[in-house]
C-alpha positions in Angstrom: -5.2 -1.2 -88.4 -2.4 -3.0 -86.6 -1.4 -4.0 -83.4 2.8 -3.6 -82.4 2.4 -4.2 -78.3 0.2 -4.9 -75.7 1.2 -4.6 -71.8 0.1 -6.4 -69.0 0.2 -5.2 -64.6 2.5 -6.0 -62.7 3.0 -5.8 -58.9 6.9 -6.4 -58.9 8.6 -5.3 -62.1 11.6 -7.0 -61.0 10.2 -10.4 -60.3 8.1 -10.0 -63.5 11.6 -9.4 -65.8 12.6 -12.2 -64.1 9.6 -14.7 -64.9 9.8 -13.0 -68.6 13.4 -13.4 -69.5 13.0 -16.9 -68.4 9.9 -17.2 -70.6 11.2 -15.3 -73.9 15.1 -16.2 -73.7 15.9 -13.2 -74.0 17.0 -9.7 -72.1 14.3 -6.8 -71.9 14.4 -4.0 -74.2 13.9 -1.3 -72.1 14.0 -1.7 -68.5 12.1 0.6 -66.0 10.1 1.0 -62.9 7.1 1.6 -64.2 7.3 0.4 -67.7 9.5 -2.4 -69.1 9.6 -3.5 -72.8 10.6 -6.8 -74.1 10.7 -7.1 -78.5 9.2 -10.0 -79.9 10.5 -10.1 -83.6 9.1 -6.4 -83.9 6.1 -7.0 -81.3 6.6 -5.3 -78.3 5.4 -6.9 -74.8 5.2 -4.5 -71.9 5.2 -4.5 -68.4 3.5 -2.1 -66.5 3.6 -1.2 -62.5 0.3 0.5 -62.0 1.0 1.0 -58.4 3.9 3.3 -59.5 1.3 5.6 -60.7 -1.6 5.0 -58.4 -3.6 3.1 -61.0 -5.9 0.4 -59.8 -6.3 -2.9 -62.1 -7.9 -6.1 -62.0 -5.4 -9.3 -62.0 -6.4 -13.1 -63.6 -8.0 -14.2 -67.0 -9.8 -11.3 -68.4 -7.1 -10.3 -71.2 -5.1 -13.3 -72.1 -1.8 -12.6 -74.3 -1.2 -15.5 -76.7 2.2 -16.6 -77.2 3.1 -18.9 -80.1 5.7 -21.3 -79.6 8.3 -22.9 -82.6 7.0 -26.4 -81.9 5.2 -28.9 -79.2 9.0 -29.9 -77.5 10.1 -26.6 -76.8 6.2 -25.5 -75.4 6.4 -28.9 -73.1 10.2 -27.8 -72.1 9.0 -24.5 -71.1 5.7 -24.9 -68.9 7.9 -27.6 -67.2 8.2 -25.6 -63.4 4.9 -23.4 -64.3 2.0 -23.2 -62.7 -0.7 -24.8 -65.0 -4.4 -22.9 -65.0 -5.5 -24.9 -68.2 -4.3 -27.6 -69.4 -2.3 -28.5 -72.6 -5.1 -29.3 -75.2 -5.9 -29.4 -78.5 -7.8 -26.7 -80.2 -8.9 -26.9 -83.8 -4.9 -26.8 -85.5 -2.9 -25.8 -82.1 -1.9 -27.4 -78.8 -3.0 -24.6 -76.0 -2.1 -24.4 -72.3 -2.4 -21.6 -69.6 0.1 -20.6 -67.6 0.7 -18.3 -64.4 2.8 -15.7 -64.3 4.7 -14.3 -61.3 1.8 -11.4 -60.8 -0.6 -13.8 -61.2 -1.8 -13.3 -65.2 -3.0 -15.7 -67.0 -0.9 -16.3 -70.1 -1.6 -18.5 -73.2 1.1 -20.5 -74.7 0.1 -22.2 -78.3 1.9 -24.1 -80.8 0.9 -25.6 -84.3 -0.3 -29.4 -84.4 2.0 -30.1 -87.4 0.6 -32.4 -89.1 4.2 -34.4 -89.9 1.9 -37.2 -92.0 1.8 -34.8 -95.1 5.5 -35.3 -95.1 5.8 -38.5 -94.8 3.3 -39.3 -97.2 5.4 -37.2 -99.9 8.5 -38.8 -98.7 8.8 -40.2 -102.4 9.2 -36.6 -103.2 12.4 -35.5 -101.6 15.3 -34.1 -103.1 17.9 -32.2 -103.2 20.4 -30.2 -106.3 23.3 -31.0 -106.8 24.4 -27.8 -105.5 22.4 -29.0 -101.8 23.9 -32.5 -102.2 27.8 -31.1 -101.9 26.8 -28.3 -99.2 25.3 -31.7 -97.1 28.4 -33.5 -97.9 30.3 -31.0 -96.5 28.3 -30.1 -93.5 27.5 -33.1 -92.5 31.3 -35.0 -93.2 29.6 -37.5 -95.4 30.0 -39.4 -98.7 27.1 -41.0 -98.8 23.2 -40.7 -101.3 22.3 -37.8 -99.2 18.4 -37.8 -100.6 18.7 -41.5 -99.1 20.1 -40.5 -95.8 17.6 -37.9 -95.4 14.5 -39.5 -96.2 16.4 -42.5 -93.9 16.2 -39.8 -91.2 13.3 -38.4 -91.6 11.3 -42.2 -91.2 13.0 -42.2 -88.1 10.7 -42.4 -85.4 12.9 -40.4 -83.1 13.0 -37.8 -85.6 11.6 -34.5 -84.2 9.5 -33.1 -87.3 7.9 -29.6 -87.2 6.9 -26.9 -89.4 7.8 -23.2 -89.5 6.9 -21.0 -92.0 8.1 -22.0 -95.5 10.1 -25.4 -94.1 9.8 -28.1 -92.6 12.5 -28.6 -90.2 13.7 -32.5 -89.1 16.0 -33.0 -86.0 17.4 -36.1 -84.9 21.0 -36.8 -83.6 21.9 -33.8 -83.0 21.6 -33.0 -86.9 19.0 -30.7 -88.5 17.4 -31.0 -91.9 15.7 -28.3 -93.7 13.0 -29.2 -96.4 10.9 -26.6 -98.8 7.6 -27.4 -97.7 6.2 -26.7 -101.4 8.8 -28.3 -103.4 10.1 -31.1 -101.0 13.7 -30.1 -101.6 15.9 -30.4 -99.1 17.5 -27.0 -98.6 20.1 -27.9 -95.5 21.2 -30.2 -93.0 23.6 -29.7 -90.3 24.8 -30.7 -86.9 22.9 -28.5 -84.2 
């Protein structure tokens, strides 16, 4: 079994394209009067105007799509101007919060708690190849110990540390460093 898309009512599909391209960043897939598509890395999100087709449906909290967020910043950055129906909380290994959309659905918006003290606590154990060391160099316009400047980076306590899949991913000056979570190495880092 597997599930590719899920679609929720709308009452204006034009306001609701609206309200989701703000959401997802991006444009829709398919855009139509009764049923508009927006793909979500293969996942595909629809809208649906029942009214178009004389259908009669029940609006609020009794089907909420989950949407998982890359990290707690850009979750915060997006329910900025939303209207709030539960708060942002912690749950188990993710922040949660609730938002409303334009036709009044409830919609949940998660991202993980990453847990940025198993990094630092293995701090001792980043590096880089030699191979990573000149591609830094080079990114970054430095001639410096880049395993030094890293870890110098990452202790920051500006630094913006988060996890996504494989990596862990460290931003801070406008410069992002990309770290094997398994190994420790350090893969990348570049200016943003």
């Amino acid at each position: 079994m597997n599930i590719k898309s899920l679609y929720i009512c709308v009452n204006d599909m034009k306001r609701a394209i609206e309200f989701y391209k703000e959401l997802f960043k991006k444009e829709p897939l398919i855009i139509d009067e009764i049923y508009s598509i927006f793909n979500i890395n293969g996942f595909r999100f629809g809208l649906f105007n029942y009214k178009k087709v004389k259908e009669k449906h029940t609006f609020g909290s009794n089907c909420i799509p989950s949407i998982e967020i890359n990290n707690i910043k850009e979750l915060k950055e997006i329910i900025k101007n939303k209207e709030i129906c539960f708060p942002l909380t912690e749950i188990g290994n993710n922040w949660v919060v609730e938002i409303v959309d334009s036709e009044n659905n409830h919609i949940e918006l998660t991202t993980p708690i990453n847990d940025n003290k198993v990094l630092l606590d293995n701090i001792h154990k980043i590096h880089t190849t030699k191979l990573g060391t000149e591609r830094i160099k080079k990114n970054l316009n430095i001639n410096i110990d880049i395993e030094e400047y890293c870890k110098k980076q990452i202790l920051n306590k500006e630094c913006n540390i988060y996890k996504k899949g494989k990596n862990w991913y460290c931003e801070i000056n406008n410069i992002i460093i990309t770290i094997n979570s398994l190994t420790y190495t350090i893969i990348t880092a570049k200016s943003r």
